[in-house]
C-alpha positions as CSV (number, residue, x, y, z in Angstrom):
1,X,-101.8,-87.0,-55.5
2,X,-100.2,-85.8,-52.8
3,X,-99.3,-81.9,-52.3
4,X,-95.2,-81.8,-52.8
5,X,-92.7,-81.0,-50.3
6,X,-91.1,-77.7,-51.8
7,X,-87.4,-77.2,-50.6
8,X,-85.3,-74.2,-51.3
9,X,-82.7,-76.8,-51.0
10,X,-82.9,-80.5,-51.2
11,X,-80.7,-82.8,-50.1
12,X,-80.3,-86.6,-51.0
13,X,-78.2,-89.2,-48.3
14,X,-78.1,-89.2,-45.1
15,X,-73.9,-90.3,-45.3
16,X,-71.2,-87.6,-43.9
17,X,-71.6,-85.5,-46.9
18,X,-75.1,-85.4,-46.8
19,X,-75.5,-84.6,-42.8
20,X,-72.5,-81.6,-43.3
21,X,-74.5,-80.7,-46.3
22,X,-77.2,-80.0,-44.2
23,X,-75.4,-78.4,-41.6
24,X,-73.9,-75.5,-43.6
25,X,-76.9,-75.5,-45.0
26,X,-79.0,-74.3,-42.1
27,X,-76.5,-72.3,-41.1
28,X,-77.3,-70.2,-44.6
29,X,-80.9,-70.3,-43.7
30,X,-81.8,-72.2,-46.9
31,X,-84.0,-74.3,-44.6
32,X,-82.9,-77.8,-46.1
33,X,-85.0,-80.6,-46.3
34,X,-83.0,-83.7,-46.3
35,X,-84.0,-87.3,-47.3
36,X,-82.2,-89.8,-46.0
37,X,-82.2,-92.7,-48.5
38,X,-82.7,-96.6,-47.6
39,X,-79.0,-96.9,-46.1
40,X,-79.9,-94.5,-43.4
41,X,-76.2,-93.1,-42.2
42,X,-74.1,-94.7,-45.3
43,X,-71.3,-97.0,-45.5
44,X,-70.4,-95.6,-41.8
45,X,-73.2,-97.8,-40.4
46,X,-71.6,-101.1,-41.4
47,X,-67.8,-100.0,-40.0
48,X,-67.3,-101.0,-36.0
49,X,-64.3,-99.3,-35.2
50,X,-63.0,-95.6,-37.0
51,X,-59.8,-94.6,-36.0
52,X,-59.1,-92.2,-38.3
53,X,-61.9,-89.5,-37.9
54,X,-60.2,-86.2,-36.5
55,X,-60.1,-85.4,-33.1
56,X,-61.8,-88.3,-31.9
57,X,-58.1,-89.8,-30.6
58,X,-59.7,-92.7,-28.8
59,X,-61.6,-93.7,-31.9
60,X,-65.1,-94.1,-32.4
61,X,-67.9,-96.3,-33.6
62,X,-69.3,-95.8,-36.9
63,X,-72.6,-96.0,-35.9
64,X,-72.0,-93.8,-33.1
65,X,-70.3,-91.3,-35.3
66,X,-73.2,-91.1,-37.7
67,X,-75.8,-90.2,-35.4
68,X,-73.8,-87.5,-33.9
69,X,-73.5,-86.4,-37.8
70,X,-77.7,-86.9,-37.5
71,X,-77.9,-84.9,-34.4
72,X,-75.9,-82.4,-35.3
73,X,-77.7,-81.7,-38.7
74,X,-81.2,-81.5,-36.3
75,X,-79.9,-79.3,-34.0
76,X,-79.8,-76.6,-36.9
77,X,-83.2,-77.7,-38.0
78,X,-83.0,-79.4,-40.4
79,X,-86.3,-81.6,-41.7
80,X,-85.5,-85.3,-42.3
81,X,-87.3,-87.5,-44.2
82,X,-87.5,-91.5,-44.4
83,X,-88.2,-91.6,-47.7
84,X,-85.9,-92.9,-50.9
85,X,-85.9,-91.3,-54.2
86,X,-87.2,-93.3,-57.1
87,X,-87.4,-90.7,-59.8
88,X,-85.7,-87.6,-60.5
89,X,-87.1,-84.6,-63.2
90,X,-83.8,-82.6,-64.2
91,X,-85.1,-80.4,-67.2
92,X,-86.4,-78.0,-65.3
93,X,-86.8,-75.9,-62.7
94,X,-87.9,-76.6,-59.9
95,X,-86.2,-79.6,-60.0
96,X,-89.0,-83.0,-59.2
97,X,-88.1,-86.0,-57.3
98,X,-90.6,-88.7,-56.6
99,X,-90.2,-91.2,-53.9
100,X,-90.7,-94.9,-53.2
101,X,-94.0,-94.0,-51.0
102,X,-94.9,-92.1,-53.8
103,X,-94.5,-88.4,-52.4
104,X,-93.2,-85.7,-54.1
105,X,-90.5,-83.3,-53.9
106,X,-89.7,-80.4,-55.1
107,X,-86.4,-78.0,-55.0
108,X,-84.9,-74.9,-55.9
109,X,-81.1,-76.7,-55.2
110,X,-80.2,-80.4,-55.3
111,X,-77.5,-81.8,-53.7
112,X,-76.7,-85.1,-54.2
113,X,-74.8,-87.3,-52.0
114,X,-75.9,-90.9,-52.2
115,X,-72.3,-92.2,-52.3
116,X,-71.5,-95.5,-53.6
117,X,-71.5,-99.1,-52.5
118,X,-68.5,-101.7,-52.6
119,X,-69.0,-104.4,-54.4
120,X,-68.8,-107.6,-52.7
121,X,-69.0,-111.5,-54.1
122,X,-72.5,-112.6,-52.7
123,X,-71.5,-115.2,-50.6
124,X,-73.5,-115.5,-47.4
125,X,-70.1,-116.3,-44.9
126,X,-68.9,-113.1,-46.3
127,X,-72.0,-110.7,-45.6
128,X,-72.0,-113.0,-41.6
129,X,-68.5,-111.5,-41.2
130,X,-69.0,-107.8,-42.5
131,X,-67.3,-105.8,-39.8
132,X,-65.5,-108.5,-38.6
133,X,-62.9,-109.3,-40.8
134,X,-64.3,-108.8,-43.8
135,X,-64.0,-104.9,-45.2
136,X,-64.5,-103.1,-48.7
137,X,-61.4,-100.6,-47.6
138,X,-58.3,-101.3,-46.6
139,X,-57.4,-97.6,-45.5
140,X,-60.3,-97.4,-43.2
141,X,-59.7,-100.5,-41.5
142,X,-56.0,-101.7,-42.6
143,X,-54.9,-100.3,-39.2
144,X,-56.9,-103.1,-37.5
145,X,-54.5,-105.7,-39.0
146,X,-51.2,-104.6,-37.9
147,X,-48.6,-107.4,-38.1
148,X,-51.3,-110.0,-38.9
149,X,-52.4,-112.1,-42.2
150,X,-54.9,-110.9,-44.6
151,X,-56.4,-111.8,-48.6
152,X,-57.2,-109.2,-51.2
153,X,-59.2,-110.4,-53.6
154,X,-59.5,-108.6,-56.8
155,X,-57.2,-108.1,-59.8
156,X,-58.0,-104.3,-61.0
157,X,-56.5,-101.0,-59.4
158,X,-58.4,-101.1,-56.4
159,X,-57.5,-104.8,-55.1
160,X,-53.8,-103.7,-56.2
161,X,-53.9,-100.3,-54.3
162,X,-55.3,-101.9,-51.6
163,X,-53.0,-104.7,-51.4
164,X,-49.7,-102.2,-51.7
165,X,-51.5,-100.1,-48.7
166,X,-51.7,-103.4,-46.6
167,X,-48.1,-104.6,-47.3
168,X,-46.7,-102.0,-45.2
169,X,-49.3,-102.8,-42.6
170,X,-49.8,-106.6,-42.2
171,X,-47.0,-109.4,-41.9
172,X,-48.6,-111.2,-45.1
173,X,-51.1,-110.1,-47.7
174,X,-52.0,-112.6,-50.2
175,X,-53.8,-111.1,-53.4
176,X,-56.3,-113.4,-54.8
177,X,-57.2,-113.1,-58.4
178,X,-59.0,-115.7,-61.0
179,X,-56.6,-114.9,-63.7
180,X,-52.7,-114.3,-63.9
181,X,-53.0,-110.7,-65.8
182,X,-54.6,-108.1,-64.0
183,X,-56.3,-105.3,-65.1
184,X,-55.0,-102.4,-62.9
185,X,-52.1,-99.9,-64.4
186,X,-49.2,-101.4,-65.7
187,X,-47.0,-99.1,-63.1
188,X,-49.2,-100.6,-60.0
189,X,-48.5,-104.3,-61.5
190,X,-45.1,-103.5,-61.4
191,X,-44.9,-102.3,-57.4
192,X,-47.0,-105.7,-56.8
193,X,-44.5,-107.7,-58.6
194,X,-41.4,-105.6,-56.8
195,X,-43.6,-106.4,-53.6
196,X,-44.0,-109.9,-53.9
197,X,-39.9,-110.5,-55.1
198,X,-38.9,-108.2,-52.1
199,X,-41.5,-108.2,-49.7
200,X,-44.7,-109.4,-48.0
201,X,-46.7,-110.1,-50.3
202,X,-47.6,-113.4,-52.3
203,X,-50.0,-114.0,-55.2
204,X,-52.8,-116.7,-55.6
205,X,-53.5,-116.6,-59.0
206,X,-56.2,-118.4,-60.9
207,X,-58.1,-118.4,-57.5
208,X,-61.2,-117.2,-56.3
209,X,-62.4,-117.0,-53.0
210,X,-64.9,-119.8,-52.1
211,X,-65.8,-119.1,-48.2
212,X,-64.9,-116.7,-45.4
213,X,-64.0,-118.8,-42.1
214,X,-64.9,-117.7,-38.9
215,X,-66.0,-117.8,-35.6
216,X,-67.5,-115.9,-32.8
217,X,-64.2,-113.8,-32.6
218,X,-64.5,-112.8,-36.3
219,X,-62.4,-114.1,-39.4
220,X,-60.4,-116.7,-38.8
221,X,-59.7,-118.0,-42.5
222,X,-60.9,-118.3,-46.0
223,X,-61.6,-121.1,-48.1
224,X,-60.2,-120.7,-51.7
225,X,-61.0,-122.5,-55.0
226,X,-59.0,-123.5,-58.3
227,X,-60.6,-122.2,-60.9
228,X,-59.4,-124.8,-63.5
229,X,-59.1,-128.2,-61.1
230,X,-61.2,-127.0,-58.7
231,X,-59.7,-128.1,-55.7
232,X,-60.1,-125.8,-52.5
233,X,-57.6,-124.9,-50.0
234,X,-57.9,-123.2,-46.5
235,X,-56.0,-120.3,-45.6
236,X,-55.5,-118.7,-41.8
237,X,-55.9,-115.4,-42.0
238,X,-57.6,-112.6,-40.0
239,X,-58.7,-110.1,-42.5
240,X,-60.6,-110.2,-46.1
241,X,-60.7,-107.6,-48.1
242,X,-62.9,-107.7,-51.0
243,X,-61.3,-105.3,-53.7
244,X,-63.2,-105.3,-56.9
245,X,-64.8,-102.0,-57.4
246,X,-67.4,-99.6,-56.1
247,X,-70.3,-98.5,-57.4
248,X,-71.9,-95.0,-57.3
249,X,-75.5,-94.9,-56.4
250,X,-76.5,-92.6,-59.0
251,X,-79.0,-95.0,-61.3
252,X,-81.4,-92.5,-61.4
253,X,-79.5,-89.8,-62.8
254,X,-78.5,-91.8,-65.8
255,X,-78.7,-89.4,-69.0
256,X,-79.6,-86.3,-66.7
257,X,-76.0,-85.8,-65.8
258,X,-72.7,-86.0,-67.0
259,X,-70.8,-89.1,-65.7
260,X,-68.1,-90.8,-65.7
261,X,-67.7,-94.6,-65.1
262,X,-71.5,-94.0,-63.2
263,X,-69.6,-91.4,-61.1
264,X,-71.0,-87.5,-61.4
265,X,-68.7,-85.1,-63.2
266,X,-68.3,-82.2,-61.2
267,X,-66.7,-78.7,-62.0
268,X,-63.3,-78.4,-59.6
269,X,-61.2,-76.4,-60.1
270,X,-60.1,-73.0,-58.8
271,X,-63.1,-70.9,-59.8
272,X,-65.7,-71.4,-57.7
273,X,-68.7,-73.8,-57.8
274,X,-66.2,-77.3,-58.0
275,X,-69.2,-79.3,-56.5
276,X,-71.6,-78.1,-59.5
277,X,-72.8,-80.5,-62.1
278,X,-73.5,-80.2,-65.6
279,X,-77.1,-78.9,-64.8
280,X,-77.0,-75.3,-63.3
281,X,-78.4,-75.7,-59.7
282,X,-77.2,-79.3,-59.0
283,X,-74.3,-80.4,-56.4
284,X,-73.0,-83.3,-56.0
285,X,-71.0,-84.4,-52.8
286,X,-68.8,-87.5,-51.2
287,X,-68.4,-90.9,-52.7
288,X,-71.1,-90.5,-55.2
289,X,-68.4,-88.0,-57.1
290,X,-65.1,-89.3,-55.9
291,X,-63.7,-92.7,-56.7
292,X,-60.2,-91.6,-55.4
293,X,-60.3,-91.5,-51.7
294,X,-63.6,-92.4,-50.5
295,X,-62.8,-91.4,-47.1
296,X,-65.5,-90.0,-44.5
297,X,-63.7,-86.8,-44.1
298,X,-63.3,-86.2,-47.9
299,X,-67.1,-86.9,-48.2
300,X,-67.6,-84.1,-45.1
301,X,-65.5,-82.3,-46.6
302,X,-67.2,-82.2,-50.1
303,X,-70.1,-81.9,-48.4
304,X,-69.0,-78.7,-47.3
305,X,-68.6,-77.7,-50.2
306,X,-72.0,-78.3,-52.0
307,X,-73.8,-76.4,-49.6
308,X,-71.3,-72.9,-49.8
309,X,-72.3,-73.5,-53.7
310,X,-75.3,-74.1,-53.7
311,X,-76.1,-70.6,-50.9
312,X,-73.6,-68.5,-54.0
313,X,-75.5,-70.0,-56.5
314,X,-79.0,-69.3,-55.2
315,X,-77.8,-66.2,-54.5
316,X,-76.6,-65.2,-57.6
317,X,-80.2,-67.1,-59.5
318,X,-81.9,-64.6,-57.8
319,X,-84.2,-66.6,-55.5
């Protein structure tokens, strides 16, 4: 067996929270030691254009933006390492992780910032398009759709939220749902319904979404089925938004930490330590804690955040 990798502070994902993680950090001198996880870079990676990422007023590339997040996080020193984390020992201090090559790690701190995924239908014309008319979140890339037609699919809070935000975006948002009762709040179904009466918007219930249409410019359609007669119909639109749910990476914390709904339960609050978990000694940061906004500068933000706690908390441990 391999001799592990001690950290004073360990660091899981290598997405906005994880990166500003580091850089406050090394800025404490903790030394961080950061493992970046099998989606090097995060959900950024897969968005072409971010318009809304302070002070870049011309926009930038997500891509781009991440490994300015990477190179920023080196320039401090801090050591990254391919590796993803199978296995995680809470009970004790120092905490244990084990990873897929079968290293160990071991750490005084943990923060954890894996973030979450969307979830998405499966359907191969969907994952072609990614990026290019098809998107998980309609306030990162809603702005990309101004005054043109776009489909939510979904019936829960998210696809409702979503479909709201893009109303007063787009010229027409049709919400696609297999059922005609949807699961988000009552006072959201109401809005949609106010919406569709009033506005922009139109329903397309007891459909699902069959196949996203396309060409070499991006999405130029979708394909939609009946789910009773099982006819199809094509619709022209430019966007897709798939809008049923995320899911936090956080698997292998099952029954180590409190959670809620798979997300980590973290303090808040007004005292002091809002990032710490229900073990003593571990943070968690960005999507992997935060259902609500899910927004690259909330995740920074967070990020931020776990690292100032995790310097007071060492700190007042002693070490």
């Amino acid at each position: 067996m391999s001799t592990p990798t001690h950290a004073k502070v360990l660091i899981l994902g290598s997405g906005p929270a994880g990166y500003t993680a580091a850089v406050y950090a090394a800025r404490a001198n903790l030394n961080p030691v950061l493992v970046t996880g099998l989606a090097q870079g995060g959900q950024l990676m897969t968005t072409t254009d971010v318009d809304n990422w302070p002070a870049d007023a011309d926009g930038v590339q997500g891509p781009d933006l991440m490994q300015r997040f990477q190179k920023h996080a080196e320039r401090f020193n801090t050591e990254m390492l391919f590796d993803h984390i199978a296995k995680v020992d809470l009970s004790k201090r120092p905490f244990t992780l084990t990873g897929d090559t079968g290293k160990i790690y071991t750490c005084d701190a943990l923060i954890i910032a894996t973030g979450a995924s969307a979830k998405y239908l499966g359907l191969p014309s969907e994952q072609s398009f990614m990026g290019r008319g098809v998107s998980g979140c309609a306030t990162c890339d809603g702005f990309f759709y101004r005054n043109q037609d776009v489909v939510v699919v979904g019936g829960g809070n998210t696809a409702v939220e979503e479909a709201l935000y893009l109303s007063n975006i787009c010229r027409k948002v049709t919400l696609i749902h297999r059922r005609d009762k949807f699961r988000a709040e009552p006072i959201l179904v109401d809005k949609l319904m106010s919406k569709v009466e009033t506005g922009n918007m139109e329903l397309k219930l007891f459909h699902t979404l069959e196949e996203v249409l396309g060409d070499d410019s991006g999405v130029t359609g979708v394909r939609v089925r009946h789910v009773d007669t099982g006819a199809t119909e094509d619709m022209a639109v430019t966007g897709a938004f798939i809008a049923i749910g995320h899911q936090p990476n956080t698997e292998i914390f099952q029954g180590q930490l409190e959670m809620k709904d798979g997300y980590i339960v973290t303090k808040s609050g007004l005292s002091g330590m809002a990032t710490m978990t229900s073990v003593p000694g571990v943070f968690a940061a960005g999507d992997v804690q935060d259902h609500v906004y899910r927004q690259a500068i909330t995740s920074a933000g967070t990020g931020c955040m776990a690292a100032l706690d995790a310097q007071r908390w060492l700190e007042n441990a002693g070490q």
